[in-house]
C-alpha positions in Angstrom: 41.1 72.6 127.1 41.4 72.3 131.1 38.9 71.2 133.2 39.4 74.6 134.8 37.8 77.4 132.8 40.9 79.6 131.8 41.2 80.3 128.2 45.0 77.8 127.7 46.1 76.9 124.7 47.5 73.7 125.8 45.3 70.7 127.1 47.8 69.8 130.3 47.2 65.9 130.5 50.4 66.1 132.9 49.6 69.3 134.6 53.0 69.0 136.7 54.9 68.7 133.1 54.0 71.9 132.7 56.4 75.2 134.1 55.1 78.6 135.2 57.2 81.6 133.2 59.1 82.5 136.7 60.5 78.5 136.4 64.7 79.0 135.9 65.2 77.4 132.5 62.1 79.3 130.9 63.8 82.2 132.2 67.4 81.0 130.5 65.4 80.0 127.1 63.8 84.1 126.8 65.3 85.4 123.9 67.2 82.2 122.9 66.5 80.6 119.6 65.5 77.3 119.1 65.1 74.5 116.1 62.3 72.5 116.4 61.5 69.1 115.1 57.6 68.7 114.4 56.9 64.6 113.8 53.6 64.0 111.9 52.4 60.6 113.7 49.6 58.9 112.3 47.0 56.7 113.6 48.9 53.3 113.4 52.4 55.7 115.1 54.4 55.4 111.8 55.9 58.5 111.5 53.9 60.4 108.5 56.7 63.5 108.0 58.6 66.2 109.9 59.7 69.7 109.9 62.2 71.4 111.4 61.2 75.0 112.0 63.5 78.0 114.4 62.6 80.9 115.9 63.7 83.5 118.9 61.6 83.1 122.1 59.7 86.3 122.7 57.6 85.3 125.7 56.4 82.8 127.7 53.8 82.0 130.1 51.1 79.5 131.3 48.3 80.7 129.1 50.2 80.7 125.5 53.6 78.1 126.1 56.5 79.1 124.8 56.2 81.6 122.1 58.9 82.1 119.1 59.5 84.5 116.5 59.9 82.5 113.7 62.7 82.9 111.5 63.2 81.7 107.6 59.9 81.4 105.5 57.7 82.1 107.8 59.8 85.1 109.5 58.1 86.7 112.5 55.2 84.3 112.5 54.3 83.8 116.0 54.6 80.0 116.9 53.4 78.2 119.9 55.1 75.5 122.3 54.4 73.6 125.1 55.5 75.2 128.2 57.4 72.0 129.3 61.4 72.6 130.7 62.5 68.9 130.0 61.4 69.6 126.3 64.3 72.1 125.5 68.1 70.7 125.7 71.5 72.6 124.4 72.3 72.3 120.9 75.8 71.4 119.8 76.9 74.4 117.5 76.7 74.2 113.9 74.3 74.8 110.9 71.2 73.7 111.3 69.1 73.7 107.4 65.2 74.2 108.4 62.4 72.4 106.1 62.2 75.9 104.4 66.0 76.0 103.7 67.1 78.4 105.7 70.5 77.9 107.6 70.4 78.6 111.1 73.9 79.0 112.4 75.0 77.8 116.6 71.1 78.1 117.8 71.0 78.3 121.6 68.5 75.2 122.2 66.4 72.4 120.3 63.2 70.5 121.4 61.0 68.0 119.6 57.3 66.7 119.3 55.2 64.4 117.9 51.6 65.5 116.8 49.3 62.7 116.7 47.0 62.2 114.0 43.1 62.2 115.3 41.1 59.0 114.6 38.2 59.9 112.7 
């Protein structure tokens, strides 16, 4: 968590990488959808697996990050991001095949991130 005491869901290590909802391009992603690569990075950084996972963007602010709707397997399952702009670039159009095997056809934006494994 922060040092200060809101409730956050994200631990800003780079507070300034981080975008309040009134920033432009969170603004331009609301109600955009988005495929998202998930790395799985273990403790000596080889990459350990991935997922690619879509959803709508329903809200967004400080507190939460970015939040999706998902879409496929886990339809409507509310899924958290980093509120970060630089994160989230254009897509080329296309069909994008999720982990789960849903198709996704021209999605609006794509991000990805790495999750670290924690050393025990």
């Amino acid at each position: 968590m922060n040092e200060n005491t809101d409730d956050s869901r994200w631990n800003e290590l780079i507070p300034e990488a981080f975008a309040e909802a009134s920033d432009p391009l969170v603004r331009v992603l609301l109600g955009k959808m988005l495929v998202v690569r998930l790395n799985q990075i273990g403790t000596n950084d080889e990459l350990l697996s991935f997922e690619l996972v879509a959803g709508r963007v329903v809200r967004a602010n400080r507190k939460e990050g970015l939040v999706l709707s998902l879409v496929g397997a886990r339809q409507g399952e509310a899924f958290f991001l980093p509120l970060v702009p630089e994160a989230y670039t254009l897509i080329d159009p296309g069909d994008y095949a999720l982990t789960c095997g849903t198709v996704v056809r021209n999605p609006d934006f794509r991000a990805a991130f790495d999750i670290y494994a924690q050393v025990n």
